[in-house]
Each structure stands twice: as C-alpha cells, then as structure tokens.
C-alpha positions as YAML, in Angstrom:
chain: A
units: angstrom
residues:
- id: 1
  name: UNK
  ca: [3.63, 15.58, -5.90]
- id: 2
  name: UNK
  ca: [6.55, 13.83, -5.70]
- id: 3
  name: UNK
  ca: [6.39, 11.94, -2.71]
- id: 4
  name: UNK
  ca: [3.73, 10.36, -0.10]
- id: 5
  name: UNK
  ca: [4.06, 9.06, 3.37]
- id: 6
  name: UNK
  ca: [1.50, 7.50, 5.22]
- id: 7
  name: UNK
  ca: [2.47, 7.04, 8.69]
- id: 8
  name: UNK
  ca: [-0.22, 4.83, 10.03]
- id: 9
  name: UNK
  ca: [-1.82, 2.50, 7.27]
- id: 10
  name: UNK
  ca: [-3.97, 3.05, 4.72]
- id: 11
  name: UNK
  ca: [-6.19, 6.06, 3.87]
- id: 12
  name: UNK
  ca: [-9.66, 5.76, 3.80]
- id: 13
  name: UNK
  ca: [-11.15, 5.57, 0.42]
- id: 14
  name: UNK
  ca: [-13.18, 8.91, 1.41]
- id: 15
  name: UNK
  ca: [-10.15, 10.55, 2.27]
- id: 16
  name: UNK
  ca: [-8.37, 10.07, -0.69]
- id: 17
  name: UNK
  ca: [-11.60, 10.84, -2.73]
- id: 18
  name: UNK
  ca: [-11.51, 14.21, -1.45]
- id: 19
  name: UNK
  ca: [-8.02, 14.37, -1.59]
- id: 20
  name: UNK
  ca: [-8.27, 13.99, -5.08]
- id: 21
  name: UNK
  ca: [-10.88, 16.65, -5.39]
- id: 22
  name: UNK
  ca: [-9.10, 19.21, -3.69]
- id: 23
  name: UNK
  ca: [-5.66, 18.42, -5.49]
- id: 24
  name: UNK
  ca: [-8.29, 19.06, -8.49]
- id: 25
  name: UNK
  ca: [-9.28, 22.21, -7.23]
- id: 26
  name: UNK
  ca: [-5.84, 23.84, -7.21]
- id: 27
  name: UNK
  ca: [-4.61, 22.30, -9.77]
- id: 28
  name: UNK
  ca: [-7.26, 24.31, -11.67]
- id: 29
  name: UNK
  ca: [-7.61, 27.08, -8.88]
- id: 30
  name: UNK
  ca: [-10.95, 27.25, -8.68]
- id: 31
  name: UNK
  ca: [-12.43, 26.62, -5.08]
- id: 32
  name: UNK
  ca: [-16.07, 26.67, -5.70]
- id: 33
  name: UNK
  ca: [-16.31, 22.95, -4.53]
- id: 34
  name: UNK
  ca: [-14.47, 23.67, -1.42]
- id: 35
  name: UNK
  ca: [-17.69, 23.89, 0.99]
- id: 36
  name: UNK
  ca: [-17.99, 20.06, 0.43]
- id: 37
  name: UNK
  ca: [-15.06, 19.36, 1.53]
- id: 38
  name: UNK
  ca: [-14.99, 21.04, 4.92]
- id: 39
  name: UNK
  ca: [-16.81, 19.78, 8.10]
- id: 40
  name: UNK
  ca: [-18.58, 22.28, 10.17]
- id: 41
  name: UNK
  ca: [-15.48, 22.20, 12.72]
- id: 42
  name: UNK
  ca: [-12.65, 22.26, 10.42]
- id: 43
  name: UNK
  ca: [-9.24, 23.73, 11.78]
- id: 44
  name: UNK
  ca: [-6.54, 25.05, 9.80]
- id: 45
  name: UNK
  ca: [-3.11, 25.25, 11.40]
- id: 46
  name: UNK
  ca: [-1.10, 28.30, 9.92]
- id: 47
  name: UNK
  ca: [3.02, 28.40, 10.77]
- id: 48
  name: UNK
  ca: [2.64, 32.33, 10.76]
- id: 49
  name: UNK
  ca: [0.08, 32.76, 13.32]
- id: 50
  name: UNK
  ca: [-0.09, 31.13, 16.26]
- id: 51
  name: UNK
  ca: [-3.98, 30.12, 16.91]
- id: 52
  name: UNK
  ca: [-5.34, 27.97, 14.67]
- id: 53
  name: UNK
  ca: [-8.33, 28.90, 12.35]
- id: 54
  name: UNK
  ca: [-11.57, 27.21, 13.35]
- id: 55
  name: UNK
  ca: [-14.70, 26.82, 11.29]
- id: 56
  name: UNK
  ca: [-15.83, 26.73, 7.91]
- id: 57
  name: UNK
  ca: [-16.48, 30.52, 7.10]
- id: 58
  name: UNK
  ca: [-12.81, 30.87, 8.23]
- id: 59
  name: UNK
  ca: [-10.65, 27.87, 6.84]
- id: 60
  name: UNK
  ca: [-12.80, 28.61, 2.99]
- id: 61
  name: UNK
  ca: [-11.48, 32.53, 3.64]
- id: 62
  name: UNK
  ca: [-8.38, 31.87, 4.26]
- id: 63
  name: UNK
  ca: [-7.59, 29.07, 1.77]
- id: 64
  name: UNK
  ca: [-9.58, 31.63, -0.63]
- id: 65
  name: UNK
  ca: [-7.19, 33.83, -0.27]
- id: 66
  name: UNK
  ca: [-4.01, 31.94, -0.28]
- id: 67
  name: UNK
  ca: [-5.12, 30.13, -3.78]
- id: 68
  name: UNK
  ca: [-5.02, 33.71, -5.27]
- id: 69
  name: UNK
  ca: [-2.04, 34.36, -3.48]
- id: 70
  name: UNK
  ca: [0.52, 32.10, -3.97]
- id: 71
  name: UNK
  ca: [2.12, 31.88, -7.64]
- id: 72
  name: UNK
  ca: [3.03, 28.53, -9.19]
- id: 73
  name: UNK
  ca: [2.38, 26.61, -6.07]
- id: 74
  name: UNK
  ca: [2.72, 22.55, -5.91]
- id: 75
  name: UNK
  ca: [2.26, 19.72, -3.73]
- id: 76
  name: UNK
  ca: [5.95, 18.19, -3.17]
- id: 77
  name: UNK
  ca: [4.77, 15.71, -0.18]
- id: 78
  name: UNK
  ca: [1.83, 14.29, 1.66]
- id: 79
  name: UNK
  ca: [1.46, 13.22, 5.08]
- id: 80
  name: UNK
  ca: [-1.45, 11.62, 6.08]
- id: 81
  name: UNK
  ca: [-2.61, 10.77, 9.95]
- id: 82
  name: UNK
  ca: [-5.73, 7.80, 10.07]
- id: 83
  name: UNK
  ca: [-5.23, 7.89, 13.74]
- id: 84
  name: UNK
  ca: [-8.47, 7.32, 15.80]
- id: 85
  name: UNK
  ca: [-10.53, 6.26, 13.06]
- id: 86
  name: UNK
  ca: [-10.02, 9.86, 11.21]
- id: 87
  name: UNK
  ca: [-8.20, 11.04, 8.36]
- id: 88
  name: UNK
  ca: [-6.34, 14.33, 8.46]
- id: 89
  name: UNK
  ca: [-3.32, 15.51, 5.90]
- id: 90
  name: UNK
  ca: [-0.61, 18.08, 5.95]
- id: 91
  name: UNK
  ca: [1.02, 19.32, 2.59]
- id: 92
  name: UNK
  ca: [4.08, 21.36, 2.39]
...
C-alpha cells in the first residue's frame, strides 16, 4: 500500500488489528478467517451494482469470489472513517 489517509483521527487498535488480518488474508488469498472479521450486519458497497450487499452469508460470497477473481490485485490507498465511535475502511 502505498499510501494512508485517515480523515478523522486515529484508528482504533481493533480496527487496525483486523485490518492487518485481512491485508494478511489476501496477501496470501486464503479467506478462511474471514467469518471473524465480519459482524452479523456487515454491508458491502459495490460501484457496479447499485444496492449494497447486506449480511454475512453475502459480503463472505462475494469477497469469496472476487479474491479468486481478480489477478495480481494490491492495496494502493486506505481510507479510514472513526466517525461515531466506529471504524469503517474503503480500499481502492
């Protein structure tokens, strides 16, 4: 990755512990540790389709799929959002 921006302070220590893990996870493209990371009422915002994906079974299908996917993929920035006393992050 070769940038970060954190728009609103410091990330929790959590955050960036499971940060780490999942950066882990593609970096070696294995997903198995994935459920741990997702709350119950995850949402995953796609640019190609216009309603969001909501839940567990559906965020861990769809990221899944996209790890086997995409070829040669890397992180090249990080935003992070610690608004309202939670952590969220976009990657492009």
């Amino acid at each position: 990755m070769t940038s970060e921006i954190n728009a609103s302070g410091p990330l929790h220590a959590a955050a960036r512990s499971g940060l780490a893990r999942w950066h882990a996870m593609i970096a070696d493209l294995e997903l198995r540790g994935l459920p741990d990371l997702l709350c119950e009422h995850v949402r995953f915002r796609s640019p190609f389709v216009w309603k969001p994906y909501e839940g567990k079974d559906a965020v861990q299908m769809i990221l899944g799929t996209v790890v086997t996917v995409f070829e040669d993929f890397k992180y090249v920035r990080e935003f992070h959002n610690t608004t309202r006393g939670r952590s969220s992050t976009s990657k492009s």
